[in-house]
VOPA-382113 format. One record per residue (C-alpha): x, y, z. Coordinates in nm, 2 decimals, padded with zeros to 4 digits, always signed. Layout:
BEGIN
{xx:X, yy:Y, zz:Z}
...
// end
This chain:
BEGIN
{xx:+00.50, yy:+07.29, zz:+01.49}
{xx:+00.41, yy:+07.06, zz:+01.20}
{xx:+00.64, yy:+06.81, zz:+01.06}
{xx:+00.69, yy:+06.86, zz:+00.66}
{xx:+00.61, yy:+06.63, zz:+00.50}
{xx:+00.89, yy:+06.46, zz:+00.23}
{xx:+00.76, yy:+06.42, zz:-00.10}
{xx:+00.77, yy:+06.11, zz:-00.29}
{xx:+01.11, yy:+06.01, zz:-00.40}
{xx:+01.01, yy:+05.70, zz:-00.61}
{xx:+01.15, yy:+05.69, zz:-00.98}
{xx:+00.90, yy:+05.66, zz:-01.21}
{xx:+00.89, yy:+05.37, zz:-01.42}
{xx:+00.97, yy:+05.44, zz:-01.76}
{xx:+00.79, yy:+05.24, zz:-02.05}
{xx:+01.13, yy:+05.06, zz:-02.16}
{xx:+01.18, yy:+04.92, zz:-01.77}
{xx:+00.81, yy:+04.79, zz:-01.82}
{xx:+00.96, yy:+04.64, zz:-02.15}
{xx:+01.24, yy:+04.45, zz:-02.00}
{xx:+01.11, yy:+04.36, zz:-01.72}
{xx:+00.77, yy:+04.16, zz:-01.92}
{xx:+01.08, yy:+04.01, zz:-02.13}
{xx:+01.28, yy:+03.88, zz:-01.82}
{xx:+00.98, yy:+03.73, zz:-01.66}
{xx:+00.86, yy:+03.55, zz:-01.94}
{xx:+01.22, yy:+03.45, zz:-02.01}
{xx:+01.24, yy:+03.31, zz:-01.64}
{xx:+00.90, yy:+03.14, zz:-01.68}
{xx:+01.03, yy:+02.98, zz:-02.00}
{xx:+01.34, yy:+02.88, zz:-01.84}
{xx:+01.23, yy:+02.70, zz:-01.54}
{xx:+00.93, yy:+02.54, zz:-01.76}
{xx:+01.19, yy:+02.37, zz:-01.95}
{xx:+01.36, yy:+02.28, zz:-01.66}
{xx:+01.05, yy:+02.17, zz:-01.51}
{xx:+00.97, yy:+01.94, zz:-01.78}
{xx:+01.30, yy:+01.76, zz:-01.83}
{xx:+01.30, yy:+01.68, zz:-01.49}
{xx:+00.89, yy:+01.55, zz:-01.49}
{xx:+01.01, yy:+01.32, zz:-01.77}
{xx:+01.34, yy:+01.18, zz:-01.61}
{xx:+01.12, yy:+01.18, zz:-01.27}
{xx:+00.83, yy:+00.98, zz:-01.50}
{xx:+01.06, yy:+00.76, zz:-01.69}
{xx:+01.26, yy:+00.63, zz:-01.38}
{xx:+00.98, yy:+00.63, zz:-01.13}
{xx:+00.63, yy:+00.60, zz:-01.27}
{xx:+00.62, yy:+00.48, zz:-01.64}
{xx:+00.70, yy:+00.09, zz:-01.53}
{xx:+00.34, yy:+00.07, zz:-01.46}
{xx:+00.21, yy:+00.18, zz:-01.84}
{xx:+00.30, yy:+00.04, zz:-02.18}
{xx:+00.52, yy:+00.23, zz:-02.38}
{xx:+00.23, yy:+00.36, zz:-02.55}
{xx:+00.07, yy:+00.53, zz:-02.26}
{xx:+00.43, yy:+00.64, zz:-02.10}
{xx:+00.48, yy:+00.82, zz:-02.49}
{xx:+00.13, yy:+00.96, zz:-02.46}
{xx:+00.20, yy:+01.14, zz:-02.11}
{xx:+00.53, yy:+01.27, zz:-02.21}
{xx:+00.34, yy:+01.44, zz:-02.53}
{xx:+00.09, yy:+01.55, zz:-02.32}
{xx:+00.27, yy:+01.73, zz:-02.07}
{xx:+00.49, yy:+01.86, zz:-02.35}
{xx:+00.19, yy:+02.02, zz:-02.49}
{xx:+00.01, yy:+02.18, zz:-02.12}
{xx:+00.39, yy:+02.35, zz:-02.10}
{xx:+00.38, yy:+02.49, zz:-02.47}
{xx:+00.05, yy:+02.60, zz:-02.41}
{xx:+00.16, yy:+02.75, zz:-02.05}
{xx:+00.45, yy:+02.95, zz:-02.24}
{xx:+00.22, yy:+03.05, zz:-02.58}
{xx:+00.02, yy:+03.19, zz:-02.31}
{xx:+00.23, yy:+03.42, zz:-02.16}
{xx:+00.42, yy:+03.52, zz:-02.42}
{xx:+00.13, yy:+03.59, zz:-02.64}
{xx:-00.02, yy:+03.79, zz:-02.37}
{xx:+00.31, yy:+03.98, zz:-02.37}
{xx:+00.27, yy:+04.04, zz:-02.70}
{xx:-00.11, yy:+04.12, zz:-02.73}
{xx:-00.01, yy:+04.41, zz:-02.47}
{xx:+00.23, yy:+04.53, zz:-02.72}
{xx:+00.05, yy:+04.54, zz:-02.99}
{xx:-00.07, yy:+04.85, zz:-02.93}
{xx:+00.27, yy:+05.06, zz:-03.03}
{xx:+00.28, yy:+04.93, zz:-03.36}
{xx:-00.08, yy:+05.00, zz:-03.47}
{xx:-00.21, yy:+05.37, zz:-03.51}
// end
């Protein structure tokens, strides 16, 4: 005797749970990137920036400001390059 085999009973994955999904990750990415700067600059200010002039301590806060809007245009314009797609025929 052979044991039957059960078919798959995965949902499939609708294009709107794609959707919200690509949203909530980028959301969570931009959340925590925030988060993750604030806490570079206190981190910087109170540990690290006694050793530069004010000049140089400005310079690495802009800096980093910059890698982390270029980190978050990234994704989201990735997101959005991927979507393109629906509005154009």
């Amino acid at each position: 005797m052979t044991a039957a085999t059960a078919p798959e009973t995965t949902p499939a994955r609708s294009h709107e749970y794609d959707l919200i999904e690509g949203v909530r990750r980028r959301v969570l990415v931009s959340i925590a990137g925030g988060v993750g700067w604030v806490c570079f600059t206190l981190l910087y200010v109170a540990f690290w920036a006694h050793a530069f002039s004010i000049f140089q301590s400005v310079i690495v806060v802009i800096v980093s400001l910059l890698i982390l809007g270029g980190i978050l245009a990234g994704s989201w314009v990735s997101f959005g390059m991927r979507l393109a797609g629906r509005w154009t025929h």
